[in-house]
C-alpha atoms as an extended CHARMM CRD file, in Angstrom:
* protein
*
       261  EXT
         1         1  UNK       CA              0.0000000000        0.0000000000        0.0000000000  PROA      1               0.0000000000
         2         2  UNK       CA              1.7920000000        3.3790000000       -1.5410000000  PROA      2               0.0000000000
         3         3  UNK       CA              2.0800000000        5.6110000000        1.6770000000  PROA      3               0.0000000000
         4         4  UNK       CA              0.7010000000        8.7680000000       -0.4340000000  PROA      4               0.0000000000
         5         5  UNK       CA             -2.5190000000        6.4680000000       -0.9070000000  PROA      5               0.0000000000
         6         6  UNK       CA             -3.1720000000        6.4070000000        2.6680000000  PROA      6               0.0000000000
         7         7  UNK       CA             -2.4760000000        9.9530000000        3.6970000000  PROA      7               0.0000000000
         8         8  UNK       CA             -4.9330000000       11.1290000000        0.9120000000  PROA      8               0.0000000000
         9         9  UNK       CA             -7.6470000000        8.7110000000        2.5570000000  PROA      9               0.0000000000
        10        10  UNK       CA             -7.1850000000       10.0090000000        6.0780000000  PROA      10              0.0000000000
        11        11  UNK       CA             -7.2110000000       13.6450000000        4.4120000000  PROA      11              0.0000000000
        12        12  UNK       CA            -10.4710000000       13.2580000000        2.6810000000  PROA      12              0.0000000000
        13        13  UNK       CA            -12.0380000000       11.5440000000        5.5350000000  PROA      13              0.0000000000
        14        14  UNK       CA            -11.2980000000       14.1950000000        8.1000000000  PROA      14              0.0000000000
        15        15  UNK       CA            -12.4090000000       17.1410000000        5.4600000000  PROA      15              0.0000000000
        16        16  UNK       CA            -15.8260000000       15.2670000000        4.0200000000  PROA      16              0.0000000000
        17        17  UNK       CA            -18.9690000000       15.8480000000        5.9220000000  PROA      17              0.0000000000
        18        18  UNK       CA            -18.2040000000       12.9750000000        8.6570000000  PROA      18              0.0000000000
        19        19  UNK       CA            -19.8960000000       11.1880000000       10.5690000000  PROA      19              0.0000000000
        20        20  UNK       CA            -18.6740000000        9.5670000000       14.5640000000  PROA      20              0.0000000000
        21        21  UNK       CA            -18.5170000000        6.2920000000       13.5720000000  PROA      21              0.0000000000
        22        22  UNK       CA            -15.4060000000        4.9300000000       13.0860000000  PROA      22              0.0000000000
        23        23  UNK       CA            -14.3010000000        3.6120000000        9.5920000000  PROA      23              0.0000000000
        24        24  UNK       CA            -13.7560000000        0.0800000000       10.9460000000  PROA      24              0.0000000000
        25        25  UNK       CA            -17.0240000000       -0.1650000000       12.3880000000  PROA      25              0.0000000000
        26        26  UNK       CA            -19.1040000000        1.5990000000        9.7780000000  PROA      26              0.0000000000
        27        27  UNK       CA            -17.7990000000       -0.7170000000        7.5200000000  PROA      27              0.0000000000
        28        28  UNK       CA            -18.8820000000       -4.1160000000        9.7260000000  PROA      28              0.0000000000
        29        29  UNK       CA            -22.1090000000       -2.6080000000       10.3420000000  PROA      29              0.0000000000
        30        30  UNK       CA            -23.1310000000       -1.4140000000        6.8520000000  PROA      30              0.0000000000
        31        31  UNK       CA            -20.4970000000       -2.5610000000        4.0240000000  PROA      31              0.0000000000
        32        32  UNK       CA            -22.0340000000       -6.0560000000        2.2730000000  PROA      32              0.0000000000
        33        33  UNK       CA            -19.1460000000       -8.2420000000        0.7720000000  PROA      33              0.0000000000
        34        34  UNK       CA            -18.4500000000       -8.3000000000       -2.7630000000  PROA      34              0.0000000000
        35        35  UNK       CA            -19.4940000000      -11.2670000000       -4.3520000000  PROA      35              0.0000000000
        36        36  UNK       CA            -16.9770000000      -14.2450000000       -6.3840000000  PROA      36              0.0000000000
        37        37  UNK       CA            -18.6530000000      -15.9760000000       -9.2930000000  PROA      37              0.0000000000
        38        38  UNK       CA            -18.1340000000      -18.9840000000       -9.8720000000  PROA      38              0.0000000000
        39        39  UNK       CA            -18.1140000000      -20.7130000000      -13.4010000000  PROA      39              0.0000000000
        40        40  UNK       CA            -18.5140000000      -24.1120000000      -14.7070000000  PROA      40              0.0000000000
        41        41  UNK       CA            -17.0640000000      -24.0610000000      -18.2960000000  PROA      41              0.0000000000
        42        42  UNK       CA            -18.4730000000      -26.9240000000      -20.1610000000  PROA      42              0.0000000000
        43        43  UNK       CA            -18.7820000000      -28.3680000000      -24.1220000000  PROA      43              0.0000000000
        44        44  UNK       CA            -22.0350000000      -29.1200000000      -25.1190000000  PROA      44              0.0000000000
        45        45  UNK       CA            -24.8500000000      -30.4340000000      -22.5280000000  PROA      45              0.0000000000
        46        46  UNK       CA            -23.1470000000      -31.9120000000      -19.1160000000  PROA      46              0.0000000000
        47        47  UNK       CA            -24.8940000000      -35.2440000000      -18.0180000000  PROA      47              0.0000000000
        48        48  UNK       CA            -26.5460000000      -36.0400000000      -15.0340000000  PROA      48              0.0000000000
        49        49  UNK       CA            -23.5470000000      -37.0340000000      -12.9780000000  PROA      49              0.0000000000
        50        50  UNK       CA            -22.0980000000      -33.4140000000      -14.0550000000  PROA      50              0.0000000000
        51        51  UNK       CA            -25.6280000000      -31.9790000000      -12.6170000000  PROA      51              0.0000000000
        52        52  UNK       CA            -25.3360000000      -33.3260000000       -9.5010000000  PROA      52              0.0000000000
        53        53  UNK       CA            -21.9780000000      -32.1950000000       -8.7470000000  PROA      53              0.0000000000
        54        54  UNK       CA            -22.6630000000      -28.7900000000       -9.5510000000  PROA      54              0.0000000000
        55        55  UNK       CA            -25.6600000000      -28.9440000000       -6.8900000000  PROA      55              0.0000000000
        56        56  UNK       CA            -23.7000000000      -30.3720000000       -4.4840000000  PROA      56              0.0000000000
        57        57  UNK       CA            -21.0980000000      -27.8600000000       -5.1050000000  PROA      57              0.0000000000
        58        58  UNK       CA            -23.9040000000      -24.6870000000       -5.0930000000  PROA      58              0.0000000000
        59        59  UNK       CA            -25.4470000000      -26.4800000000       -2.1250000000  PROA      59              0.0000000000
        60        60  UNK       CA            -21.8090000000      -26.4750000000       -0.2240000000  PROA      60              0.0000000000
        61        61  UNK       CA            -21.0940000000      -22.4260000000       -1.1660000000  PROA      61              0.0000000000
        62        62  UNK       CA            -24.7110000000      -21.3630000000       -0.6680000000  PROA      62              0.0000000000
        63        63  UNK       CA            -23.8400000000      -19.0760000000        3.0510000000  PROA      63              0.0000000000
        64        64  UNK       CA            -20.9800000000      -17.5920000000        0.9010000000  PROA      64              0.0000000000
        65        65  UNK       CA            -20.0030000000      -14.4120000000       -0.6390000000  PROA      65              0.0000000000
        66        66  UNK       CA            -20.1110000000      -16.1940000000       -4.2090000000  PROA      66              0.0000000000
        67        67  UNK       CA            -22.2680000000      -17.4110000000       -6.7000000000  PROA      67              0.0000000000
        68        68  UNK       CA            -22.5350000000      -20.2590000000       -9.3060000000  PROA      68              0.0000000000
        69        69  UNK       CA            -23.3430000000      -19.9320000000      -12.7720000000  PROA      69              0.0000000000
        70        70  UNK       CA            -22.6740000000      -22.1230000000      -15.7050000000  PROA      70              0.0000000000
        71        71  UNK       CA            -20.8150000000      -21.6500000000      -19.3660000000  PROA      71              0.0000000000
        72        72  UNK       CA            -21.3080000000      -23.3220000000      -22.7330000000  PROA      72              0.0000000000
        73        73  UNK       CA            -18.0650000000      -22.8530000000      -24.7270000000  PROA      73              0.0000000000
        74        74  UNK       CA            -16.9800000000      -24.7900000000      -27.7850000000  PROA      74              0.0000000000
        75        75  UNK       CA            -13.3180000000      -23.5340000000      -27.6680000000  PROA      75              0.0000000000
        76        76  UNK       CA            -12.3950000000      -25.9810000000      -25.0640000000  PROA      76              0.0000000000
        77        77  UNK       CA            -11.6350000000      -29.5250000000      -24.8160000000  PROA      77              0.0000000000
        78        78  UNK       CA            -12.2640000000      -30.5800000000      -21.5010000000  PROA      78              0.0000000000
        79        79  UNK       CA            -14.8160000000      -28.7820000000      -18.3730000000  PROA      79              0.0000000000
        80        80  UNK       CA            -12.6570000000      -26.6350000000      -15.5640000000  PROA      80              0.0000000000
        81        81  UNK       CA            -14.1470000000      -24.3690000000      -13.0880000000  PROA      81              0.0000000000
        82        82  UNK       CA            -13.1390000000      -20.6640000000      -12.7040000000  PROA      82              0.0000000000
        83        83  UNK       CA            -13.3260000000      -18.6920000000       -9.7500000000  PROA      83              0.0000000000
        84        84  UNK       CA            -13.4230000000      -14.7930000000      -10.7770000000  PROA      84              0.0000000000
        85        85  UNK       CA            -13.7570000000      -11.7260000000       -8.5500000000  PROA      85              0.0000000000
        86        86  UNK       CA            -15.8070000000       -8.8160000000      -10.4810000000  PROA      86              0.0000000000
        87        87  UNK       CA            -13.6560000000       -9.1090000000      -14.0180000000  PROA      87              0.0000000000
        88        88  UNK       CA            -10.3100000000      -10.6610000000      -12.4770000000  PROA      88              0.0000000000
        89        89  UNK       CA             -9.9550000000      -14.4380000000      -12.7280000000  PROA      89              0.0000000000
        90        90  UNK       CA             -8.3410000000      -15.7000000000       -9.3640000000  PROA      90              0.0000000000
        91        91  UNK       CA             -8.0700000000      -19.5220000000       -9.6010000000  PROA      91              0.0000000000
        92        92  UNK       CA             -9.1260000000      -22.5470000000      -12.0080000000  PROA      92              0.0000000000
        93        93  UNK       CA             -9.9220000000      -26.4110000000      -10.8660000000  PROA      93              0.0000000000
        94        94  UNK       CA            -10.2920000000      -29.0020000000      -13.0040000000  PROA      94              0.0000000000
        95        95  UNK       CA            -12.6530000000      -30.8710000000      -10.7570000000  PROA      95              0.0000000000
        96        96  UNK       CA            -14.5580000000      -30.4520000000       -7.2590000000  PROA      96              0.0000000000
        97        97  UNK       CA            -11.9470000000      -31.9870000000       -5.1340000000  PROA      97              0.0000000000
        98        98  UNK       CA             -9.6280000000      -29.0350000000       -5.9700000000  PROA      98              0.0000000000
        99        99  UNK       CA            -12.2760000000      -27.1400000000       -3.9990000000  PROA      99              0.0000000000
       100       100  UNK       CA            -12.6840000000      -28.3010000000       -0.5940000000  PROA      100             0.0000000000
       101       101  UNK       CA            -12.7330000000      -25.7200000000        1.3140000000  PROA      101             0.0000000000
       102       102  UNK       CA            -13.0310000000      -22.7290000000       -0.9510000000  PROA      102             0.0000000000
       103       103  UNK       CA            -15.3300000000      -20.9920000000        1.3780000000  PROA      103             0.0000000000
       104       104  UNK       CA            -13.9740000000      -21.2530000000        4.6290000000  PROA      104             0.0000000000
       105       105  UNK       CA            -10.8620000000      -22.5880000000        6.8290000000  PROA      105             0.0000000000
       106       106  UNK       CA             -9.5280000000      -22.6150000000       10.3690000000  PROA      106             0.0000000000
       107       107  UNK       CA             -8.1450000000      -19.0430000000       10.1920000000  PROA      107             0.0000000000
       108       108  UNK       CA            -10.5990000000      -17.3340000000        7.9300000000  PROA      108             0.0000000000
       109       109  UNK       CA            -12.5520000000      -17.9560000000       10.9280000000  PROA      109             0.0000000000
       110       110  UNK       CA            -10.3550000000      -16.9900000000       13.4830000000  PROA      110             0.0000000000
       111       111  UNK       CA             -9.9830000000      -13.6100000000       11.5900000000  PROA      111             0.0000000000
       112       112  UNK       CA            -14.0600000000      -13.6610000000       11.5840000000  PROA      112             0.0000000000
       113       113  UNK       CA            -14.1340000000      -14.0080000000       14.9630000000  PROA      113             0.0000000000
       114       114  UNK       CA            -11.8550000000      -10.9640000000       15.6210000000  PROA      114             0.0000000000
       115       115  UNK       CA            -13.7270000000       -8.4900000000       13.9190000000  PROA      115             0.0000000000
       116       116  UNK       CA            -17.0950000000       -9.6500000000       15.2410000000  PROA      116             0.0000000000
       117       117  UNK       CA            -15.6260000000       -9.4720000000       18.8070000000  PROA      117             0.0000000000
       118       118  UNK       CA            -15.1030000000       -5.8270000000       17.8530000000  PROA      118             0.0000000000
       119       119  UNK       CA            -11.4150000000       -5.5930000000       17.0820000000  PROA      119             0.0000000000
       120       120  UNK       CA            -10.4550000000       -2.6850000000       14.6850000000  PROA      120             0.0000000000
       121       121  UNK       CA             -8.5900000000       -5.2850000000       12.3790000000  PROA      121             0.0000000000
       122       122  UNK       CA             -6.8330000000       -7.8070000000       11.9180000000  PROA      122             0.0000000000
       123       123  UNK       CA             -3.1080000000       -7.8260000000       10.7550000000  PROA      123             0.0000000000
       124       124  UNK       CA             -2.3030000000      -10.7960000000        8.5390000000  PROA      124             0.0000000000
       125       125  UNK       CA              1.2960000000      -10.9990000000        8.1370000000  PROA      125             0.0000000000
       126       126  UNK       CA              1.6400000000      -13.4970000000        4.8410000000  PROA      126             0.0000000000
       127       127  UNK       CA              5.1150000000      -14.5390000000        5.4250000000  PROA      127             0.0000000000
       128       128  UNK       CA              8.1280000000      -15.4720000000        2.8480000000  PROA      128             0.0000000000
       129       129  UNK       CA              9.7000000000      -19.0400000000        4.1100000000  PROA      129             0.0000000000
       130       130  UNK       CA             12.4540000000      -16.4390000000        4.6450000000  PROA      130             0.0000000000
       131       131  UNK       CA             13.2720000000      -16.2780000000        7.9070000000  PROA      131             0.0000000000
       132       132  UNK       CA             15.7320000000      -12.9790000000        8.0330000000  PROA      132             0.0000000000
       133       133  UNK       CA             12.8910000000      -11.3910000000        5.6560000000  PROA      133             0.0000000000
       134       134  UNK       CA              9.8080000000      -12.4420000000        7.9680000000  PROA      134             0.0000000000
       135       135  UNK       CA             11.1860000000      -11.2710000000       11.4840000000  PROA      135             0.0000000000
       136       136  UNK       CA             12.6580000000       -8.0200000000       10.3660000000  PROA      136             0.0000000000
       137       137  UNK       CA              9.1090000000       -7.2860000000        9.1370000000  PROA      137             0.0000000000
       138       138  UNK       CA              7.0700000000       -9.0810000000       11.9840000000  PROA      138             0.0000000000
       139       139  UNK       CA              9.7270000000       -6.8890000000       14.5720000000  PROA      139             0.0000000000
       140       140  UNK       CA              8.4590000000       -3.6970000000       13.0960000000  PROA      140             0.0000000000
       141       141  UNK       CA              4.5730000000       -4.5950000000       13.0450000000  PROA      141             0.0000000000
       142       142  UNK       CA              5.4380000000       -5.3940000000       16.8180000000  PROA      142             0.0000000000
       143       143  UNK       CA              7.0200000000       -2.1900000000       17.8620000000  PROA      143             0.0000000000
       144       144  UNK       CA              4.2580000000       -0.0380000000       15.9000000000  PROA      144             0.0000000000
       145       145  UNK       CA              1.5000000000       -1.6950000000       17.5880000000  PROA      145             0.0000000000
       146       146  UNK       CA              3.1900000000       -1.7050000000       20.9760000000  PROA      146             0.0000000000
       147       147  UNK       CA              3.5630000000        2.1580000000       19.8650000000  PROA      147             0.0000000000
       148       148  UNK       CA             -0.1730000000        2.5740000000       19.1820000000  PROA      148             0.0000000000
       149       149  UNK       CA             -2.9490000000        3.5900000000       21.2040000000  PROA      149             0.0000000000
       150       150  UNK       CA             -4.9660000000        0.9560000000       19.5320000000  PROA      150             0.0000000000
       151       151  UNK       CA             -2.7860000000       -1.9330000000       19.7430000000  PROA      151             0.0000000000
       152       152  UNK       CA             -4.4180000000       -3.8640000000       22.0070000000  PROA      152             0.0000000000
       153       153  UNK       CA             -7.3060000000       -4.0460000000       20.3580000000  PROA      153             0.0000000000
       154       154  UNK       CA             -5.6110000000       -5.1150000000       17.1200000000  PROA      154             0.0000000000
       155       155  UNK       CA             -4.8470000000       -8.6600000000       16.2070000000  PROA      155             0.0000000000
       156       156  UNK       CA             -2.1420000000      -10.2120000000       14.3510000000  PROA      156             0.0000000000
       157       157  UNK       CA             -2.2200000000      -13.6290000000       12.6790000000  PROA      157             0.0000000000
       158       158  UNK       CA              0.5820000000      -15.0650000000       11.0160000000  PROA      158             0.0000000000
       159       159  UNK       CA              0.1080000000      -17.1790000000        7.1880000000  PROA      159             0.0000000000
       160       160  UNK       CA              2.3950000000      -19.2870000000        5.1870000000  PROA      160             0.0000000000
       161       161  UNK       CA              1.8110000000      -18.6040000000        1.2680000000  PROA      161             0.0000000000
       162       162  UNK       CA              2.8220000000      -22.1310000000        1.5310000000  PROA      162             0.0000000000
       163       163  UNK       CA              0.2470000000      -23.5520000000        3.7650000000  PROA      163             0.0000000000
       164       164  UNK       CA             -1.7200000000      -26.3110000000        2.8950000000  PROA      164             0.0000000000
       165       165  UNK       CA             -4.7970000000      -25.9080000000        4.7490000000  PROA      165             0.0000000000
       166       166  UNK       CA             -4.9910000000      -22.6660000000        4.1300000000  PROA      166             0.0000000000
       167       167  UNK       CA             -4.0600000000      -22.4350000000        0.1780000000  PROA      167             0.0000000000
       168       168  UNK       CA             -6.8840000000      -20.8650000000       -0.7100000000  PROA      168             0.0000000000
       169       169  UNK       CA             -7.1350000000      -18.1290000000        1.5580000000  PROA      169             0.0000000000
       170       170  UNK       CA             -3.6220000000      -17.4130000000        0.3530000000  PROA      170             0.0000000000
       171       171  UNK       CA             -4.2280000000      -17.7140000000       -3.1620000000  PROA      171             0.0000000000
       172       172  UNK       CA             -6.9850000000      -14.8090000000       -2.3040000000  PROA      172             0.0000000000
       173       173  UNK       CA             -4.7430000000      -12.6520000000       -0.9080000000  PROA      173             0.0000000000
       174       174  UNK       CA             -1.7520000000      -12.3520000000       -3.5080000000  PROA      174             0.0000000000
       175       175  UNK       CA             -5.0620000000      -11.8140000000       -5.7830000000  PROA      175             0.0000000000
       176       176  UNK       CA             -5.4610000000       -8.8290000000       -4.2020000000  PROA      176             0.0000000000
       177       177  UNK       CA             -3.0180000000       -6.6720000000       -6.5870000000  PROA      177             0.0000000000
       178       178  UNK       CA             -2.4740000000       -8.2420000000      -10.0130000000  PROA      178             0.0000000000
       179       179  UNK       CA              1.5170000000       -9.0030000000       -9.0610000000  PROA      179             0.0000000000
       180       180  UNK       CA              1.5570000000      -10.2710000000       -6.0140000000  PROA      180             0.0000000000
       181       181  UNK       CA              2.2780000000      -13.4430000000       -6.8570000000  PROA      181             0.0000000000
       182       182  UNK       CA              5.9300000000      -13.0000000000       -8.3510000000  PROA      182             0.0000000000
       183       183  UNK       CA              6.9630000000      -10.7030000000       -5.4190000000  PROA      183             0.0000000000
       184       184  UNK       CA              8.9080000000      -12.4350000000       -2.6470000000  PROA      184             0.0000000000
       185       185  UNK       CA              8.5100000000      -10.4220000000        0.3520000000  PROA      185             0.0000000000
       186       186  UNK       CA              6.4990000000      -10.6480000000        3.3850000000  PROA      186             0.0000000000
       187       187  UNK       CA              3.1520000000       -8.7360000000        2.7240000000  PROA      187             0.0000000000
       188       188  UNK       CA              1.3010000000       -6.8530000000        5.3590000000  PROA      188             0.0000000000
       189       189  UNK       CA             -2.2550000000       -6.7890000000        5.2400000000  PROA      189             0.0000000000
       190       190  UNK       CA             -4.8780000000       -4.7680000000        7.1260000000  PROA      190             0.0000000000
       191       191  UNK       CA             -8.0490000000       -7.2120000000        7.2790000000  PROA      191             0.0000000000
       192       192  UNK       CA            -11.3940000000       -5.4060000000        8.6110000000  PROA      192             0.0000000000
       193       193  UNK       CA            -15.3010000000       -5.1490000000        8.0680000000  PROA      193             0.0000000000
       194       194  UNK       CA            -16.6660000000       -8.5420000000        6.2820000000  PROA      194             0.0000000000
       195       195  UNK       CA            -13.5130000000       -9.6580000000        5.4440000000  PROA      195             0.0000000000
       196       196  UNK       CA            -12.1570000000       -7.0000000000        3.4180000000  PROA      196             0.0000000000
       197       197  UNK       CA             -8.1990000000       -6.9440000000        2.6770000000  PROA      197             0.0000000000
       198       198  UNK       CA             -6.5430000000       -3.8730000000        1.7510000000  PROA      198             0.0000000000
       199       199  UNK       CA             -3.2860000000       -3.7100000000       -0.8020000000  PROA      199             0.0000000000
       200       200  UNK       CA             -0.5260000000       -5.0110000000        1.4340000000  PROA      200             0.0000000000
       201       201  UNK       CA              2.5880000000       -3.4260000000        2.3960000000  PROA      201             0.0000000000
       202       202  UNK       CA              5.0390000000       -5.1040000000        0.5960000000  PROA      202             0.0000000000
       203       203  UNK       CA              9.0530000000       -5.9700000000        2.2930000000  PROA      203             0.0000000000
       204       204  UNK       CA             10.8040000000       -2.5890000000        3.1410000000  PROA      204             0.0000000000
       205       205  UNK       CA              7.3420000000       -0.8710000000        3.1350000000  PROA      205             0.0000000000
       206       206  UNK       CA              6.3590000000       -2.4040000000        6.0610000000  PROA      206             0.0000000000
       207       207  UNK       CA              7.3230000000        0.6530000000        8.3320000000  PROA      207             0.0000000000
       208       208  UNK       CA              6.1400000000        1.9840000000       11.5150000000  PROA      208             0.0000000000
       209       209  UNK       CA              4.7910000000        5.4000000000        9.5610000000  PROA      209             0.0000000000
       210       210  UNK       CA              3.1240000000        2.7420000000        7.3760000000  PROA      210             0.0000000000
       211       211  UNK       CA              1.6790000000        0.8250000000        9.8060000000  PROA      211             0.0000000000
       212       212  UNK       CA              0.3240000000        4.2210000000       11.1870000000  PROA      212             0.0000000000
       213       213  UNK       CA             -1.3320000000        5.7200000000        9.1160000000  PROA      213             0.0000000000
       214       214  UNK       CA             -3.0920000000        2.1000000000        8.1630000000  PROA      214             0.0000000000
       215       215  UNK       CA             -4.3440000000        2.2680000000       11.7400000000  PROA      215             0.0000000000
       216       216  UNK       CA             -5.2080000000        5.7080000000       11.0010000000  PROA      216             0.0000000000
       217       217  UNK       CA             -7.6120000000        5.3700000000        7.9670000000  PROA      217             0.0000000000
       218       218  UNK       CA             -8.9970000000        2.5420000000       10.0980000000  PROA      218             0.0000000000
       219       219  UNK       CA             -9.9350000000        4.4640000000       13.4290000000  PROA      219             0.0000000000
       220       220  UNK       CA            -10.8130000000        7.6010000000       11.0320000000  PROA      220             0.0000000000
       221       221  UNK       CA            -14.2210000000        9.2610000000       11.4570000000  PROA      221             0.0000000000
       222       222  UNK       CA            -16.5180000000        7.8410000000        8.1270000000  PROA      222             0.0000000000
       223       223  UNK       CA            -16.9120000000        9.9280000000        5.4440000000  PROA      223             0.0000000000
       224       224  UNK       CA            -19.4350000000        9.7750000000        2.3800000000  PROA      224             0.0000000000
       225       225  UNK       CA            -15.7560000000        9.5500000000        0.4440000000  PROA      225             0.0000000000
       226       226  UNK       CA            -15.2320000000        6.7260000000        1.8270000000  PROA      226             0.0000000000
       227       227  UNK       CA            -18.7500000000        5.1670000000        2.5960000000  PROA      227             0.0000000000
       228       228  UNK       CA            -18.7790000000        5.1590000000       -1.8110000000  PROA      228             0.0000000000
       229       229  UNK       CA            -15.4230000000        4.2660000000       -2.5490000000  PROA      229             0.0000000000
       230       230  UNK       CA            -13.7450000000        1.9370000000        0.3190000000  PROA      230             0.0000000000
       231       231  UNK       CA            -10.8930000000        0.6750000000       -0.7810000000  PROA      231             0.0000000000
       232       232  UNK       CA             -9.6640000000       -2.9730000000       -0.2360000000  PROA      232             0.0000000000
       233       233  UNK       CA            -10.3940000000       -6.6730000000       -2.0700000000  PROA      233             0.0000000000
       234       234  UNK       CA            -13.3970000000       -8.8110000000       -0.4110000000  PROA      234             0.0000000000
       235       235  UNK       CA            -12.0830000000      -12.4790000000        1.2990000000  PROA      235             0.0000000000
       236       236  UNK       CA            -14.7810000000      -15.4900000000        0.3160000000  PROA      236             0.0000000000
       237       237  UNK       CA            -15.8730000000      -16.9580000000        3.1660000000  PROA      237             0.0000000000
       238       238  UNK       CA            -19.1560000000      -18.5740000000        4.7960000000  PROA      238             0.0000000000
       239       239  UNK       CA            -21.2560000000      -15.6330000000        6.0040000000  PROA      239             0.0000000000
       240       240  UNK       CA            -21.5530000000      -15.2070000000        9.6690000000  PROA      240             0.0000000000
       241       241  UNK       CA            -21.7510000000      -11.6650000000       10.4950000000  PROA      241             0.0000000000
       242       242  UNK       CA            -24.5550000000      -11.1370000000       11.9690000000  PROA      242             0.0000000000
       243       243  UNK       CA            -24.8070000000       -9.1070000000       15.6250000000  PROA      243             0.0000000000
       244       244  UNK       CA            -21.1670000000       -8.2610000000       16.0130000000  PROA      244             0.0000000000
       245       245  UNK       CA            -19.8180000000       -6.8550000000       19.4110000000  PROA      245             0.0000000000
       246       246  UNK       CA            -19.9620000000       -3.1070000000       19.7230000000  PROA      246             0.0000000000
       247       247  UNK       CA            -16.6150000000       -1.8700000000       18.3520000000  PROA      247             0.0000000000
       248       248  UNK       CA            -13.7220000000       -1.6750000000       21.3610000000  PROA      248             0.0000000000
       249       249  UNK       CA            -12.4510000000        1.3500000000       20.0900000000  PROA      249             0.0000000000
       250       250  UNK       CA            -15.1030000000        3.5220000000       20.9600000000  PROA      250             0.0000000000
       251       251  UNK       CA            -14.3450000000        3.0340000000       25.0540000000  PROA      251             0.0000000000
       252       252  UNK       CA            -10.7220000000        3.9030000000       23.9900000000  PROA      252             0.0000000000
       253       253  UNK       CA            -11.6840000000        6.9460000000       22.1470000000  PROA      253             0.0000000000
       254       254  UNK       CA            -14.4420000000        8.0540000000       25.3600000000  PROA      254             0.0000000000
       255       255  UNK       CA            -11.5420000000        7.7190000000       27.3210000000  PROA      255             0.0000000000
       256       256  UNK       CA             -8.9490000000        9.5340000000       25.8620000000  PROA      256             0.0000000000
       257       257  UNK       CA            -11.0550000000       12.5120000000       23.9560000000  PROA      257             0.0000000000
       258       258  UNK       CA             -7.7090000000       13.4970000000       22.1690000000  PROA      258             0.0000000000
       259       259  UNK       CA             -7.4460000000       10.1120000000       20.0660000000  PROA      259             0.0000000000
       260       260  UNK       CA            -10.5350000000       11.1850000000       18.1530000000  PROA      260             0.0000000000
       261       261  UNK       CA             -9.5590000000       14.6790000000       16.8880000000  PROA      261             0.0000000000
């Protein structure tokens, strides 16, 4: 995330008509998910057997941020699925199994948990496999948060772009910008609302001014800037937002009237 990107945001949400809600809980409260589509791409009519995967498969994504649809094209030789968010192809599978667990996984739901408990965001740190590149980055995140008047109420959760059980939620993220996937450096990303990722900070980016002025945008008073253009890529996962925790910034900010100028 380009620093200059982030001090514009906080600008324009200061000098818009705002509101008192905070950006991270306006967005919880009132921000739907994107959705994913999808696609079965297909030759001619699939049989039955074809059918009845594809309900078992809408059946199994149904609670999700995502929707099925199906594709008649003669220019290919054999079916695959596609998963696309709005016009941006993430991921294809050549059959069902490839899928398991598209929609949801142990720490999608961890980080679901966190902002329903009323946590400003979640960090996820989406580490390297290189260990002198991951700490100096996780070191810094540390300090800035330990810096912060909003720290405590911020979690951090640590991925492997390696991970098994968590490939897809991985794949997602490095979707986020269209060349994440050839960079390797740890990534920094600032996870809040229904699962919505902003672009990461990338290696050397991840600063303490950085990490800032992230928090910053975050615990911002909302803006009608914002409220139409909110920045950040959606996660898929199983929907379960409903009656989240009142946000725990808000006692901070009572208590210390200074934080919210």
């Amino acid at each position: 995330m380009k620093q200059v990107y982030f001090k514009i945001l906080v600008i324009a949400g200061f000098l818009s008509l705002a509101c008192t809600t905070r950006v991270s809980e306006w967005v919880l409260l009132n921000a739907l998910p994107n959705q994913y589509t999808l696609v079965f791409f297909h030759n001619g009519p699939p049989g039955e057997n074809i059918k009845k995967q594809n309900q078992e498969i809408t059946d199994r994504i149904k609670n999700a941020n995502i929707r099925f649809k199906t594709a008649d094209r003669k220019d290919i030789k054999e079916p695959y699925y596609g998963l696309y968010y709005e016009d941006r192809l993430f991921s294809k599978f050549s059959n069902p199994a490839e899928m398991k667990d598209l929609t949801t996984s142990p720490l999608r739901e961890k980080v679901a948990a966190e902002l329903m408990g009323g946590k400003i965001c979640v960090m996820l740190y989406l580490k390297t496999g290189i260990r002198e590149k991951d700490d100096r980055g996780m070191q810094t995140l540390k300090k800035s948060l330990d810096a912060s008047p909003f720290g405590g109420i911020i979690t951090v959760v640590e991925l492997s772009r390696n991970s098994t059980e968590e490939a897809h939620f991985a794949n997602m993220l490095l979707n986020v910008e269209d060349d994440l996937k050839t960079i390797r450096e740890p990534m920094l990303f600032g996870v809040f609302g229904k699962f919505k990722a902003l672009e990461p900070l990338l290696g050397k980016g991840i600063t303490e001014e950085n990490i800032s002025l992230m928090i910053d945008y975050l615990t911002a008073e909302c803006s009608c800037l914002i409220k139409d253009d909110l920045p950040g890529t959606d996660i898929l996962f199983t929907d379960k937002w409903d009656n989240p925790r009142p946000a725990l910034l808000n006692k901070i900010i009572d208590d210390n009237p200074l934080l919210g100028e």
